[in-house]
N, CA, C and O atoms as a Tripos MOL2 file, in Angstrom:
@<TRIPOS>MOLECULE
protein
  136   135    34     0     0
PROTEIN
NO_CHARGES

@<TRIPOS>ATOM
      1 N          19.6530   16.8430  -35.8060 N.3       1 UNK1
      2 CA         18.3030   16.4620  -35.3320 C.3       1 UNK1
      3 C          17.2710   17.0240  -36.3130 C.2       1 UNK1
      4 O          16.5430   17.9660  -36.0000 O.2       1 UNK1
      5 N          17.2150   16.3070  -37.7400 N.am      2 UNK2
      6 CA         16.7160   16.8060  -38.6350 C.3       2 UNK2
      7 C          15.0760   16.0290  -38.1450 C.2       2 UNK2
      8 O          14.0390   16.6510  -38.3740 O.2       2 UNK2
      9 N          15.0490   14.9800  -37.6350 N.am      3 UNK3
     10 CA         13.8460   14.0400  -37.7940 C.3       3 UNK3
     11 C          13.2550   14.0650  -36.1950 C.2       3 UNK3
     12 O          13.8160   13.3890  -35.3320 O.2       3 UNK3
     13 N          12.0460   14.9240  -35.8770 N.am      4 UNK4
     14 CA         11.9140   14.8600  -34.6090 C.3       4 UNK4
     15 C          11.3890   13.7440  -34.1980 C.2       4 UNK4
     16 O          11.5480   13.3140  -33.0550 O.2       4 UNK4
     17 N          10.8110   13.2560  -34.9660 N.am      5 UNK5
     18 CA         10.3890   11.4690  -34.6890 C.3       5 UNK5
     19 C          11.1130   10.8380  -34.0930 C.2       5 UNK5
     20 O          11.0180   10.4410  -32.9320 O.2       5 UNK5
     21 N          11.9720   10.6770  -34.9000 N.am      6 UNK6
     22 CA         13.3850   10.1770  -34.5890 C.3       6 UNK6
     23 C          14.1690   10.1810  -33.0010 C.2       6 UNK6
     24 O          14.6600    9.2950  -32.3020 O.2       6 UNK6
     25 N          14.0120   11.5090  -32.8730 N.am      7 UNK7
     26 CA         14.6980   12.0110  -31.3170 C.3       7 UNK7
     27 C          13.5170   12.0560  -30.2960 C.2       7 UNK7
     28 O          13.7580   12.4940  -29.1710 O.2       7 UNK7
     29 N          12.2960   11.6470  -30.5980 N.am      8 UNK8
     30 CA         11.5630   11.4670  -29.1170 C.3       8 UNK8
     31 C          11.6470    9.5440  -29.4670 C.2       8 UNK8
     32 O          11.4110    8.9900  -28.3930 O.2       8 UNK8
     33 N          11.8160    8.8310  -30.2190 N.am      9 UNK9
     34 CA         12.2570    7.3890  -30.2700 C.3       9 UNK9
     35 C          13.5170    7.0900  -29.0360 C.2       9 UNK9
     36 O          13.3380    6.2860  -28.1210 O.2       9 UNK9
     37 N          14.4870    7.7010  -29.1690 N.am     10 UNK10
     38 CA         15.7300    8.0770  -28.9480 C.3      10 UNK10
     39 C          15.2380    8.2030  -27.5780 C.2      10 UNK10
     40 O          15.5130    7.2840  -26.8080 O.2      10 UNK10
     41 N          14.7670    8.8850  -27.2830 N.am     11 UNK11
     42 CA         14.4310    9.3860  -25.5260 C.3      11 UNK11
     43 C          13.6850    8.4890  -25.5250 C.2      11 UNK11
     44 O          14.3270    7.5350  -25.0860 O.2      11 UNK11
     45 N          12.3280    8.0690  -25.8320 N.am     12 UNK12
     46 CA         12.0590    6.8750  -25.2840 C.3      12 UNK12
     47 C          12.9390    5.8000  -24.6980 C.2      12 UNK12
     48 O          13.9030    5.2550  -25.2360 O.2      12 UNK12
     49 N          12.2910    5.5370  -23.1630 N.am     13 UNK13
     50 CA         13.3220    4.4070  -22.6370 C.3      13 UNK13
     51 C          12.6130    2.5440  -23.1730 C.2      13 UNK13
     52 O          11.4390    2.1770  -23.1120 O.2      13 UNK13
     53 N          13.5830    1.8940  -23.5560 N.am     14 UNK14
     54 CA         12.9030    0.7720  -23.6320 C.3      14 UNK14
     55 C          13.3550   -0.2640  -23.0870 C.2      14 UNK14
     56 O          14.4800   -0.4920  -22.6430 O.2      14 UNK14
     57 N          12.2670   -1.0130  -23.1410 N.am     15 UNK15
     58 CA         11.8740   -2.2010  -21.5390 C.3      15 UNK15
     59 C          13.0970   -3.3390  -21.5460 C.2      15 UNK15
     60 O          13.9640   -3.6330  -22.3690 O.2      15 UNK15
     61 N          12.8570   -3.6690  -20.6590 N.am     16 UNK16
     62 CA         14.1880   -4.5980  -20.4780 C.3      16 UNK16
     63 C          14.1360   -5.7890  -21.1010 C.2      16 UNK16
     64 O          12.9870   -6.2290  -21.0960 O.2      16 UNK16
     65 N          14.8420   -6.4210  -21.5840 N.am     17 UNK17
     66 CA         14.6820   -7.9010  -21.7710 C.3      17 UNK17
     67 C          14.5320   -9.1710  -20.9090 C.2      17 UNK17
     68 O          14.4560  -10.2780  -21.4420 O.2      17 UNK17
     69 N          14.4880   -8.9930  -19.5180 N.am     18 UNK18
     70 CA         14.2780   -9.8070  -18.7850 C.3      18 UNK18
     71 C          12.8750  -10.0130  -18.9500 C.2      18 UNK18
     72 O          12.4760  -11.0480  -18.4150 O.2      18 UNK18
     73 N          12.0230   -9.3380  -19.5280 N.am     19 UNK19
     74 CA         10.4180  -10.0290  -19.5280 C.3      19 UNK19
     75 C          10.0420   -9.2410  -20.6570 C.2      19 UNK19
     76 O           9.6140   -8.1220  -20.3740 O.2      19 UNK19
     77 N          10.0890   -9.5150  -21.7500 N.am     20 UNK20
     78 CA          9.3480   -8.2040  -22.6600 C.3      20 UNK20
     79 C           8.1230   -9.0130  -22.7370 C.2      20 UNK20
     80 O           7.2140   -8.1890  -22.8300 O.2      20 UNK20
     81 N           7.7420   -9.9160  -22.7440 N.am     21 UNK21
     82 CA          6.5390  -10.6010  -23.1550 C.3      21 UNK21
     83 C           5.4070  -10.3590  -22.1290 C.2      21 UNK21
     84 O           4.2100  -10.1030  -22.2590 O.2      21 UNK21
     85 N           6.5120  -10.5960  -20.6800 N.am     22 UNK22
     86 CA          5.5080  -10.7430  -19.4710 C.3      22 UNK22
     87 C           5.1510   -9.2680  -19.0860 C.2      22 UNK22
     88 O           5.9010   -8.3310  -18.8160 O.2      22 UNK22
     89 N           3.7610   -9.3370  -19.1410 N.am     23 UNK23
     90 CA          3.0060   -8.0400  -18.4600 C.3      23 UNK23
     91 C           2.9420   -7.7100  -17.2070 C.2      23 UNK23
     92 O           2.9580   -8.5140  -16.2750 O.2      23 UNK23
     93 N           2.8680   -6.5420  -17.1190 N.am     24 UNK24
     94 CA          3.2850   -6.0780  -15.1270 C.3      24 UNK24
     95 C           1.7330   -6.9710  -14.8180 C.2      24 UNK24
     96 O           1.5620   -7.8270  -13.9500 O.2      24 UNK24
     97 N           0.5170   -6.3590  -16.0200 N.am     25 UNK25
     98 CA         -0.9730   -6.4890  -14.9450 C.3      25 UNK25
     99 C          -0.8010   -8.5420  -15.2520 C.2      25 UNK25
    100 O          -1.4260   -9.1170  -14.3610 O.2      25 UNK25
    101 N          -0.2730   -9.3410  -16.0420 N.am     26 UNK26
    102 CA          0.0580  -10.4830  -15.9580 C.3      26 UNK26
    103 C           0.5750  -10.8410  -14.2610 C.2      26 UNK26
    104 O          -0.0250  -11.3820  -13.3330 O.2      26 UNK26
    105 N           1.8860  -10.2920  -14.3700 N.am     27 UNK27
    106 CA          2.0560  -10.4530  -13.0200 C.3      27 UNK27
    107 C           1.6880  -10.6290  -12.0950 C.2      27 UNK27
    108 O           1.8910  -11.6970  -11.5170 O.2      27 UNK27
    109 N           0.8150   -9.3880  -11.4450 N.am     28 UNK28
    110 CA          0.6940   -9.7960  -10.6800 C.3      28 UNK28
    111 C          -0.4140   -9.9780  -10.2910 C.2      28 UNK28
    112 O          -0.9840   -9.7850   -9.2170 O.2      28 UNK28
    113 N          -0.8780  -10.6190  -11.8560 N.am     29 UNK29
    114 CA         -2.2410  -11.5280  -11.5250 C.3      29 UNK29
    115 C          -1.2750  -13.3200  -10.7890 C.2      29 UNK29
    116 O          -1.6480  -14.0620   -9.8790 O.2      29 UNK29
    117 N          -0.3200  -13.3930  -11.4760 N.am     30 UNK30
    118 CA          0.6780  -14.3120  -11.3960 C.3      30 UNK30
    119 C           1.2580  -14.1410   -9.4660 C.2      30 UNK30
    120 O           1.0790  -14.8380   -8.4680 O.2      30 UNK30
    121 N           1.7430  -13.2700   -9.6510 N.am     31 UNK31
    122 CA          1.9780  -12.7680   -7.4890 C.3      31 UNK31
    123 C           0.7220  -13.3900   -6.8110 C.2      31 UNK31
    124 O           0.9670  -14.2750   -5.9920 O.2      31 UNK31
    125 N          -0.8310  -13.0090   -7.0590 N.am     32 UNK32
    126 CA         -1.5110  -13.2120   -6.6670 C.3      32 UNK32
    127 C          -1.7840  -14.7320   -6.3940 C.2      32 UNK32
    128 O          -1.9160  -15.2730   -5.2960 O.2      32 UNK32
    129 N          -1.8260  -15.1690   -7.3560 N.am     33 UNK33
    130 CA         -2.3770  -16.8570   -7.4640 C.3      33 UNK33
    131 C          -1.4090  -17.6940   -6.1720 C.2      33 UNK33
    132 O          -1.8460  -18.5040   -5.3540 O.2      33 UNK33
    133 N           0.1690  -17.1420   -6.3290 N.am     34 UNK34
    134 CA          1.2110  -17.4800   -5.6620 C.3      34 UNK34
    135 C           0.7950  -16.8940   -3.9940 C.2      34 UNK34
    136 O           1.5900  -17.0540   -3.0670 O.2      34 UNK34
@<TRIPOS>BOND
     1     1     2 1
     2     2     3 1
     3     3     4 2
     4     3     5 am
     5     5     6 1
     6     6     7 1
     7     7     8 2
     8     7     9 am
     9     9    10 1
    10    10    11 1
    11    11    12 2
    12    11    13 am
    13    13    14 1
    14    14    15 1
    15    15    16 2
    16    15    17 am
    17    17    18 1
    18    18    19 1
    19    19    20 2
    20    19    21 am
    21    21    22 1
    22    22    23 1
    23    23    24 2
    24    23    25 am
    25    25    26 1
    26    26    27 1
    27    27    28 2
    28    27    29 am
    29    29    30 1
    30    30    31 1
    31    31    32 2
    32    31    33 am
    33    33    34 1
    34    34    35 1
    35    35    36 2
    36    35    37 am
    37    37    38 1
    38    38    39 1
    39    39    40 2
    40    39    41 am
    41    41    42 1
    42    42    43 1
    43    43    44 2
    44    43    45 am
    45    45    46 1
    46    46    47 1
    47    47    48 2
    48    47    49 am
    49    49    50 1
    50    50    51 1
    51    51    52 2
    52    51    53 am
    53    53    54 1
    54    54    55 1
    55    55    56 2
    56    55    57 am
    57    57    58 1
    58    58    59 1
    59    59    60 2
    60    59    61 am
    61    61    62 1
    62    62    63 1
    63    63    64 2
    64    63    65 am
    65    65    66 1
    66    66    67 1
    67    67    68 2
    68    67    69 am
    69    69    70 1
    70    70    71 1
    71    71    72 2
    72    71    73 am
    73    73    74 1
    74    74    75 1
    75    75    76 2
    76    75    77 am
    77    77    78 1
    78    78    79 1
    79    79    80 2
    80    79    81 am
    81    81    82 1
    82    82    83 1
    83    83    84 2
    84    83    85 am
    85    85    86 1
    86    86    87 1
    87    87    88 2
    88    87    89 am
    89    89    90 1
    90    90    91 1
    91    91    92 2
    92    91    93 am
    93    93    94 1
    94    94    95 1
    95    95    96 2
    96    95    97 am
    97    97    98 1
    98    98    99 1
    99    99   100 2
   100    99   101 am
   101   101   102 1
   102   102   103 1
   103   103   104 2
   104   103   105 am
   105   105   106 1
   106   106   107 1
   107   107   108 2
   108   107   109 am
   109   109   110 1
   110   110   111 1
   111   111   112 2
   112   111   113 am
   113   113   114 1
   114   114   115 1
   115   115   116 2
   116   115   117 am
   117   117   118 1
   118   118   119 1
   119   119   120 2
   120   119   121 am
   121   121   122 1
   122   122   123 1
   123   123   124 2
   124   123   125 am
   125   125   126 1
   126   126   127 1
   127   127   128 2
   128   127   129 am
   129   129   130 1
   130   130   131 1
   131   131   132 2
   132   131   133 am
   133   133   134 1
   134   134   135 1
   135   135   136 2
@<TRIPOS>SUBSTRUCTURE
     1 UNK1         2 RESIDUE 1 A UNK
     2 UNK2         6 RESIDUE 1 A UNK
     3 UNK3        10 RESIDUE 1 A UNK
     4 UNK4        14 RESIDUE 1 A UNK
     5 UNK5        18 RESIDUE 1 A UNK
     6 UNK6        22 RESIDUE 1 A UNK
     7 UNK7        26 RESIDUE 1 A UNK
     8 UNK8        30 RESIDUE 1 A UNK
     9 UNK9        34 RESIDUE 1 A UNK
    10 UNK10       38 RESIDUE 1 A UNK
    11 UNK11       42 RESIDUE 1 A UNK
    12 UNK12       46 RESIDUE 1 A UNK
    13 UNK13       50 RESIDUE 1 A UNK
    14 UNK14       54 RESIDUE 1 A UNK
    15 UNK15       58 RESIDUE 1 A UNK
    16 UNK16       62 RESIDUE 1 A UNK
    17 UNK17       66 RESIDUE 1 A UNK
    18 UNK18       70 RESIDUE 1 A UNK
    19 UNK19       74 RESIDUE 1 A UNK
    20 UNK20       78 RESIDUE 1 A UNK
    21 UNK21       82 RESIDUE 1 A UNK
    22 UNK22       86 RESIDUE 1 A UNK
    23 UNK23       90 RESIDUE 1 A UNK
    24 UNK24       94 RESIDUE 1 A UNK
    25 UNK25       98 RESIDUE 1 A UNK
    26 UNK26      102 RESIDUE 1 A UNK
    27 UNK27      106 RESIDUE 1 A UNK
    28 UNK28      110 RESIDUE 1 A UNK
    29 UNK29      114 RESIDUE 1 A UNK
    30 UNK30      118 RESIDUE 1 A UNK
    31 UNK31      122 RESIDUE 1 A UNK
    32 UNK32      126 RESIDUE 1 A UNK
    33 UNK33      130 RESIDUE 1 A UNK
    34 UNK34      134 RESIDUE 1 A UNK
């Protein structure tokens, strides 16, 4: 663990692929309309 950059990347969790595009505040502007 020479690169601490590196290892808080690493711990970062990243987002799922079921929506990377779609935004939560999209949403549920999207919930709403519905």
């Amino acid at each position: 663990s020479k690169n601490p950059s590196l290892k808080v990347q690493d711990e970062a969790p990243v987002p799922p692929p079921s929506l990377p595009q779609v935004k939560p505040m999209e949403q549920r502007g999207w919930w709403c309309c519905w």
